[in-house]
C-alpha positions in Angstrom: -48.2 -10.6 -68.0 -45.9 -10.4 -70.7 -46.9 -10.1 -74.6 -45.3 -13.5 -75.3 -47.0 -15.1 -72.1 -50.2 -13.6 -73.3 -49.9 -14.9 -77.2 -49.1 -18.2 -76.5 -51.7 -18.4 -73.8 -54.0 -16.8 -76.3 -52.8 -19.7 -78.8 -52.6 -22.1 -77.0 -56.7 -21.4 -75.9 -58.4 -24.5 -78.8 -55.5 -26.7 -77.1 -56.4 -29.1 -74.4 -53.4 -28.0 -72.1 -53.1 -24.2 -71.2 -50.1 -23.3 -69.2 -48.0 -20.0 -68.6 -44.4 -20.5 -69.2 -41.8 -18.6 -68.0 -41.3 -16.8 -71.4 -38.0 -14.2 -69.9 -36.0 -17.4 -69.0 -36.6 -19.1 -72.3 -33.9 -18.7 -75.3 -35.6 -16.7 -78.6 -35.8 -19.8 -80.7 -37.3 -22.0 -77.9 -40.2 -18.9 -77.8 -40.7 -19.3 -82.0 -40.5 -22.6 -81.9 -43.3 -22.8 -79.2 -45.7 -20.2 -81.4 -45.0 -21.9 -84.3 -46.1 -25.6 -82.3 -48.9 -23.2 -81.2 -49.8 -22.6 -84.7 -49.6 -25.8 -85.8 -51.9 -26.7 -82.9 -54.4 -23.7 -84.2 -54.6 -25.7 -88.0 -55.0 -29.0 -86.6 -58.3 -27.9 -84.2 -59.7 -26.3 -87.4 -59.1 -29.3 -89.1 -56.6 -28.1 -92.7 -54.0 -29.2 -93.8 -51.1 -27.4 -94.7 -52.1 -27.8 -97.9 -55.5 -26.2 -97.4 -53.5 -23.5 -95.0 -51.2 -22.5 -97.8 -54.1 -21.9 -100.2 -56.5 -20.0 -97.7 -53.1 -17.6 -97.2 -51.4 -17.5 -100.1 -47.9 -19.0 -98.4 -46.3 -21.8 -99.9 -46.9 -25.4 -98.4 -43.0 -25.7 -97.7 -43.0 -22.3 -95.4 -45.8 -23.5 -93.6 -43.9 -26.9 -93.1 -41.0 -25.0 -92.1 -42.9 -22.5 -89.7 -44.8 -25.0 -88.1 -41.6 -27.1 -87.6 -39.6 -24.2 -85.1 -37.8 -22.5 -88.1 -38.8 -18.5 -87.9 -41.3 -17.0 -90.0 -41.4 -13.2 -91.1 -43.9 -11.2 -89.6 -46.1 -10.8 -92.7 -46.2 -14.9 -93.2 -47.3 -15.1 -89.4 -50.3 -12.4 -90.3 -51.2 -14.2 -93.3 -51.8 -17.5 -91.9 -53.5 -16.1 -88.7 -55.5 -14.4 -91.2 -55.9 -17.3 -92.7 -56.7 -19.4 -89.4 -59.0 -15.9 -88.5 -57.0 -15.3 -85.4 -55.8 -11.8 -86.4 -57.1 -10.6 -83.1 -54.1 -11.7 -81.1 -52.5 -8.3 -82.3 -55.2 -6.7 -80.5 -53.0 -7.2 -77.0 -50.6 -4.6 -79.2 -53.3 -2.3 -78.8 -54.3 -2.1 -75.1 -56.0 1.1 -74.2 -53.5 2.4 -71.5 -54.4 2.4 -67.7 -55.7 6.0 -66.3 -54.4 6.3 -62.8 -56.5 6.8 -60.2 -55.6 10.5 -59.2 -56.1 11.2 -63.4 -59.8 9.4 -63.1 -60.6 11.6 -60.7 -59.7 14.8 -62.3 -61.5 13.8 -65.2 -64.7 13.2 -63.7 -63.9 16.3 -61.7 -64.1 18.1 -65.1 -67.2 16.7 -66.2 -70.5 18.8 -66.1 -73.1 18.1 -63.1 -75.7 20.2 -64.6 -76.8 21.8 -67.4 -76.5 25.6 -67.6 -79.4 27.8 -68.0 -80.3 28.6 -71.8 -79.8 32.6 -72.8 -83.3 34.2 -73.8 -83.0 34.7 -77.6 -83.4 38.2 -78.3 -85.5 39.6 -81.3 -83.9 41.8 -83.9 -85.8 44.5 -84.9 -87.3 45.4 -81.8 -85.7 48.0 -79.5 -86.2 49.7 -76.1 
């Protein structure tokens, strides 16, 4: 799945309908504008207003009017209100631990130990044969 797919599935999760979209046919301002109704949709089920939005995030009212309507948002607004809205943890699909294959998996737990090795007898100084 796609990274859009997965955000606005992700988004779209406090909404009552979840569907998957296909995201590579869509045009670039249909995808905003759908995140940004996705948003919108992430205020409302927390119950703010844009008002209360803008002052938990530090973003004037008028952007968030503007985002929230389809009209693109820099990246930094989009982290301040999911900040804001405490969904920062969408970027976490960004930062997907990368499949092992299985042949790698196997060489790794190939390398790990099956036993421990015997300990060395410690040797006193001072004392000679």
């Amino acid at each position: 799945m796609c990274f859009k797919a997965t955000l606005f599935n992700y988004l779209n999760t406090m909404s009552p309908i979840s569907y998957n979209k296909n995201w590579s046919a869509m045009a670039d301002p249909s995808v905003v504008k759908e995140i940004c109704s996705s948003i919108k949709q992430m205020r409302l089920n927390k119950n703010l207003s844009q008002e209360e939005l803008s002052h938990r995030s530090g973003i004037d009212r008028t952007t968030i009017s503007r985002m929230e309507s389809g009209r693109a948002a820099t990246l930094l607004t989009l982290v301040q209100i999911l900040r804001a809205l405490d969904k920062l943890d969408i970027f976490n699909t960004f930062f997907a631990e990368p499949e092992i294959s299985p042949m790698q998996l196997l060489k790794q737990q190939e390398k790990q130990r099956q036993k421990a090795s015997p300990k060395k007898k410690a040797i006193k100084k001072g004392t000679s044969k």
